[in-house]
C-alpha positions in Angstrom: 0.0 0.0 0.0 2.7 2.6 1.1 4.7 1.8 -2.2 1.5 2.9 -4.5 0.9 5.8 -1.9 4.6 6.5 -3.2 3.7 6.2 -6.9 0.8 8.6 -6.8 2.5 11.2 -4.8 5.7 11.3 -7.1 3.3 11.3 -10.4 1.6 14.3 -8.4 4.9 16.4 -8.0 6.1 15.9 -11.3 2.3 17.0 -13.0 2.7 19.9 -10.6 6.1 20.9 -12.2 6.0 23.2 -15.3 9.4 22.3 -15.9 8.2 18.4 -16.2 4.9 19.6 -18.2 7.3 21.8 -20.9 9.8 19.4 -21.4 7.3 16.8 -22.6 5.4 18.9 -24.1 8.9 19.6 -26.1 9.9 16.0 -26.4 6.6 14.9 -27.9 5.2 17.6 -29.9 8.1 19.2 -30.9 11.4 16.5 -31.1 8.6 13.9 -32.5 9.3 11.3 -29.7 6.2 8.7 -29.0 5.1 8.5 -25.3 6.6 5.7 -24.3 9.8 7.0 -25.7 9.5 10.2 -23.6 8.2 8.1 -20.5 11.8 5.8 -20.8 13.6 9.4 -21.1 12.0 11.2 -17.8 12.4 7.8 -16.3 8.5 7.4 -15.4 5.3 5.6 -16.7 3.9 6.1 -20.2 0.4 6.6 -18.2 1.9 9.9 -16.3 3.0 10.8 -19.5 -0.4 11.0 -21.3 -1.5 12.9 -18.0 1.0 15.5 -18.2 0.3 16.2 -22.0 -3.1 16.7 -20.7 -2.3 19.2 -18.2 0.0 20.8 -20.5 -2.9 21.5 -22.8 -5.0 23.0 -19.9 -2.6 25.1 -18.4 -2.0 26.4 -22.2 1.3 25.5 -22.5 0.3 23.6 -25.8 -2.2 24.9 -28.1 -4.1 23.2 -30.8 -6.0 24.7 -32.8 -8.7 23.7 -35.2 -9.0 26.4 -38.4 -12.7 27.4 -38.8 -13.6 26.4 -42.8 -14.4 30.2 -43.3 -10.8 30.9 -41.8 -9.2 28.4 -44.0 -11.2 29.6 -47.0 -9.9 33.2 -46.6 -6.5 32.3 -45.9 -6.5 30.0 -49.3 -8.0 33.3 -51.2 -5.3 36.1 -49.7 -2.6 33.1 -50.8 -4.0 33.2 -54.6 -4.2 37.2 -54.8 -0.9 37.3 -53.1 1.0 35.1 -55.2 -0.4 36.6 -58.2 0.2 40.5 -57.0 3.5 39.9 -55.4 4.6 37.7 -58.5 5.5 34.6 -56.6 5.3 31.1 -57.5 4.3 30.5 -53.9 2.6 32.0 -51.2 2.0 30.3 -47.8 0.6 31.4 -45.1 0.0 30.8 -41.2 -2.5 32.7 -39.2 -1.3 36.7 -37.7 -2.0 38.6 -35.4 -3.3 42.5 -35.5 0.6 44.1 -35.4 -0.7 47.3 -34.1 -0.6 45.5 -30.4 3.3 44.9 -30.5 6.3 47.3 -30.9 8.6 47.6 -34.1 10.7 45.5 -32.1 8.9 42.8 -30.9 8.2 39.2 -32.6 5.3 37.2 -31.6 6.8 33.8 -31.2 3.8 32.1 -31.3 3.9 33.1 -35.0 7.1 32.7 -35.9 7.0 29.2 -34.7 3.7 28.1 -36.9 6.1 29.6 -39.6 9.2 27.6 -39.4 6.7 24.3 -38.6 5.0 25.1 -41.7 8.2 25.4 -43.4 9.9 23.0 -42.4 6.9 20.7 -43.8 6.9 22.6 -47.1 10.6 22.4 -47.3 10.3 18.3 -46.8 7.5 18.3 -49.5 9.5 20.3 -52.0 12.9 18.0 -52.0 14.2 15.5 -54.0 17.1 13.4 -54.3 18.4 15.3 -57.1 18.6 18.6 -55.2 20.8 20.7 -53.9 20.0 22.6 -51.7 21.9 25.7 -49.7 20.6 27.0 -46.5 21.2 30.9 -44.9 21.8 30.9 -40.7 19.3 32.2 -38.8 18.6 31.7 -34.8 14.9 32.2 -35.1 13.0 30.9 -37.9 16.5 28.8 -39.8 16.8 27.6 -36.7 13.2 26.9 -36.0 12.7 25.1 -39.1 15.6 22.5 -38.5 13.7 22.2 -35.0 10.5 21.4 -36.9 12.1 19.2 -39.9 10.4 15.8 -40.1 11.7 13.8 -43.2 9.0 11.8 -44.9 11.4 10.2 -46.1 15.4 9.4 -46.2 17.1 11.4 -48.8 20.5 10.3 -49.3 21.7 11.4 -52.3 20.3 15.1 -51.5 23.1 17.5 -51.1 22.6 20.2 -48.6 25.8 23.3 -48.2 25.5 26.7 -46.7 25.2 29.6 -48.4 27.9 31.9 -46.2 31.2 31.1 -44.7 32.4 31.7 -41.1 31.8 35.2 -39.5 33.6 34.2 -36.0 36.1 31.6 -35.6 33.6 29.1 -34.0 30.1 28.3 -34.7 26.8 28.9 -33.3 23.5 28.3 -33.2 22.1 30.2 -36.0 25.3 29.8 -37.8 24.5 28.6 -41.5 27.3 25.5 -41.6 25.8 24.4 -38.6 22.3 24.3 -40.1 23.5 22.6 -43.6 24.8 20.1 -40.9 22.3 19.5 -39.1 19.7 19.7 -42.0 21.7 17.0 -43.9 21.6 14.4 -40.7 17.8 14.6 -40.5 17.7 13.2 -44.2 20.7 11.1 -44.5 22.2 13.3 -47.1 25.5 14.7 -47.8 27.0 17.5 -46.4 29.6 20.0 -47.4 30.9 22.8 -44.8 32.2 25.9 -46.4 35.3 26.5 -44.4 35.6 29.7 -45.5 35.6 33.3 -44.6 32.8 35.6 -45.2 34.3 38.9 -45.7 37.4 40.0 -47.9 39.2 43.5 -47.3 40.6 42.6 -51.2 39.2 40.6 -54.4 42.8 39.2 -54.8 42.4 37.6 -51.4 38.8 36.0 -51.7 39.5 34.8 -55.6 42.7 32.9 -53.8 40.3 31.6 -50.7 37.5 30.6 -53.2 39.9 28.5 -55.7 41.4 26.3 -53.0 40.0 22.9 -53.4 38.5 21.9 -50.0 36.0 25.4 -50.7 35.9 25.6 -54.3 33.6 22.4 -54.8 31.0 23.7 -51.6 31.2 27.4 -53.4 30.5 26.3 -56.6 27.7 23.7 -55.5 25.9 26.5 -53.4 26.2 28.8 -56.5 23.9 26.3 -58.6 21.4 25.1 -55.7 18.1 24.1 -56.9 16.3 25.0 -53.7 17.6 27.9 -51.2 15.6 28.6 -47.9 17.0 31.7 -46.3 15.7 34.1 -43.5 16.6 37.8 -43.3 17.9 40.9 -41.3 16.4 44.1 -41.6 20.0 45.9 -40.8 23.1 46.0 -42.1 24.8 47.4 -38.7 25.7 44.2 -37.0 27.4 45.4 -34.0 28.9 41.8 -33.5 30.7 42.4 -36.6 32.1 45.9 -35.3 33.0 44.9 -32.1 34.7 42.0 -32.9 36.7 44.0 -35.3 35.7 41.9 -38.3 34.4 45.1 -39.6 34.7 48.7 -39.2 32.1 51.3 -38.7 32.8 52.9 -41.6 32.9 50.3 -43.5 28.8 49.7 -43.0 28.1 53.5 -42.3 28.6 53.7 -46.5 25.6 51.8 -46.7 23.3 55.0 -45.1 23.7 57.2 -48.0 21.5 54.2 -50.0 18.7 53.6 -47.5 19.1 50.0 -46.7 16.2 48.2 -46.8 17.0 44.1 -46.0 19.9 42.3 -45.8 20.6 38.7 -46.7 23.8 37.2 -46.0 25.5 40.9 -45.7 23.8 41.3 -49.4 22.4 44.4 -48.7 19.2 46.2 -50.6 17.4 49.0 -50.5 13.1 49.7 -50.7 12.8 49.0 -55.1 15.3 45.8 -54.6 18.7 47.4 -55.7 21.5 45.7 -54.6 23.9 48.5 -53.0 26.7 46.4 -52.4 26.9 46.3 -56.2 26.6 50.3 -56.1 29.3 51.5 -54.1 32.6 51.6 -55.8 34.9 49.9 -54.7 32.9 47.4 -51.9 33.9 48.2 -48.7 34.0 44.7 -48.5 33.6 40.9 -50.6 31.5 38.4 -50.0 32.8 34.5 -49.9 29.3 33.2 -50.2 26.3 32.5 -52.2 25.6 35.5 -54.7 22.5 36.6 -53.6 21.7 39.0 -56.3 22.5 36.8 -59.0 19.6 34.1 -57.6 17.2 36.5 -59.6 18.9 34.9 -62.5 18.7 31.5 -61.5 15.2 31.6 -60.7 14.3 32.8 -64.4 16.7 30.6 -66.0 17.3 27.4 -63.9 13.9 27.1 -61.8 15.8 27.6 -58.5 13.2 27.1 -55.4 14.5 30.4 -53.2 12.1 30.2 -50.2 12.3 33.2 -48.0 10.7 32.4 -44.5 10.0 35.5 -42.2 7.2 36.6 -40.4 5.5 38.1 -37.5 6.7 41.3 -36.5 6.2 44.9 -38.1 9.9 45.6 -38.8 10.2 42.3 -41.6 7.2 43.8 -43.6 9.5 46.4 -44.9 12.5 43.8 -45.6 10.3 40.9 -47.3 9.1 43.7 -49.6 12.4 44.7 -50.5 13.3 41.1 -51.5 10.6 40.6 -53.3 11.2 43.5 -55.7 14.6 42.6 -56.3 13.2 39.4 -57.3 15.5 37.0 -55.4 13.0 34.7 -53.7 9.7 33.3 -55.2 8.4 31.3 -52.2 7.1 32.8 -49.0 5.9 31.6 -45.9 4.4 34.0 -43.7 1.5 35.1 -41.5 -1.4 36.4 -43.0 -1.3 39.8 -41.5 2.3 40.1 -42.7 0.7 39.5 -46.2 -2.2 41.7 -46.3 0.3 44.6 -45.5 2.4 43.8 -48.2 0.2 43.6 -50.7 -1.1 47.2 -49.5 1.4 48.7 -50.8 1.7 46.2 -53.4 
């Protein structure tokens, strides 16, 4: 009697613990685990497990929801008009929320998570074995979508690279080799680090770098990618980049006089889609990796995927419209709110 006394209390301290109840709650809904599997992990029985899914769900630490038809319907129709008016091959969206209750500053996760799940199962949808495809860094929604990733299927003879180099002399989370990597295990496919650089003070210097065998063959593969998912930044002033002495000051303060309006891997352009790196005369600096404003060409030419995934926060709505004029992505996955204000200004 005293050792099911025992039982009960434990399985009532651990469904009392929002630690416990988010942790399953991660393991199962978002790693992918079954419940016994979790149950084996948190060293209890599959039964508490079910339980403390359940209270996760009431306490509202997991939310499902189910889409009303007339929801769906409308989301369907802004996705046709949008694709049409933005001149995308794509447009997918998640439900928004009104912007006007959140700062310039602020991203509301809870969106930007049903983006990178949705895609994530896009991006898995969209491959096949005879791609290539090259990936940006990103520690929110690149980052979310390799959290999110759930292969259908095996994919070994994919090839997956990143489409910059090395900033800092280690990586981190959002950092793009990392996310090729870890991109590549999920499918069994192969995977090429670009052990490169991603700035050069001289065109000598990154024409030497970029012929060396060991980065030519991951440069040249992530120049002809048939699918590229990338995120963006909405400056160019990366203070990492200053302090770290990587870059100087003045070397991004050039970039004011043209109005910077998004920035992809230190590609910068401003509000009609002009590149200004290609502008200013010479570069303060080159770039190692993918050429960003040369995928306009590839995706009239060579039917490149480029999916652009952002969303969910009133300072990308400026940035996604700038990369949509310069005509570098034609897939977007965004909220729905997000949409309607770009195609306001349309």
């Amino acid at each position: 009697m005293s050792e099911i006394l025992q039982g009960n209390n434990t399985e009532a301290r651990l469904l009392a613990d929002e630690n416990f109840l988010r942790r399953v709650a991660h393991l199962y809904h978002d790693d992918g685990h079954s419940q016994e599997a979790v149950a084996e992990l948190e060293h209890c029985s599959r039964q508490t497990i079910g339980k403390a899914l359940q209270k996760a769900k009431e306490r509202g630490i997991v939310r499902i929801m189910v889409m009303p038809e007339a929801r769906l319907g409308y989301l369907r129709n802004l996705s046709r008009d949008g694709r049409v008016q933005l001149g995308l091959e794509d447009l997918v969206l998640v439900p928004g929320r009104n912007l006007d209750e959140f700062s310039a500053e602020d991203t509301q996760e809870d969106v930007a998570t049903d983006i990178t799940i949705t895609a994530a199962e896009y991006l898995d949808q969209l491959l096949t074995e005879d791609d290539v495809l090259a990936v940006s860094g990103g520690k929110q929604f690149m980052r979310g979508l390799v959290r999110h990733i759930r292969p259908s299927k095996p994919q070994p003879l994919l090839q997956v690279v990143p489409t910059i180099g090395f900033v800092q002399p280690h990586t981190g989370y959002g950092d793009a080799n990392l996310i090729a990597f870890d991109l590549a295990q999920a499918y069994g496919a192969r995977h090429l680090w670009y052990p490169c650089p991603a700035f050069f003070m001289e065109k000598e210097q990154l024409e030497s770098m970029i012929a060396l065998p060991v980065i030519k063959e991951t440069h040249d593969l992530m120049n002809r990618a048939s699918v590229v998912v990338t995120s963006l930044f909405t400056t160019h002033k990366d203070q990492d980049l200053i302090q770290s002495g990587i870059l100087k000051r003045e070397q991004l303060d050039i970039f004011d006089d043209y109005n910077p309006a998004v920035d992809i891997n230190h590609w910068v352009f401003d509000a009609e889609g002009k590149c200004i790196n290609n502008e200013i005369e010479p570069p303060p600096f080159y770039l190692s990796g993918l050429n960003v404003p040369r995928l306009k060409e590839r995706i009239q030419h060579a039917g490149t995927k480029v999916m652009l995934v952002a969303g969910g926060s009133p300072r990308y709505i400026p940035a996604i419209r700038a990369a949509i004029k310069a005509r570098i992505v034609n897939i977007l996955i965004t909220d729905h709110i997000t949409a309607q204000l770009l195609l306001m200004r349309a």
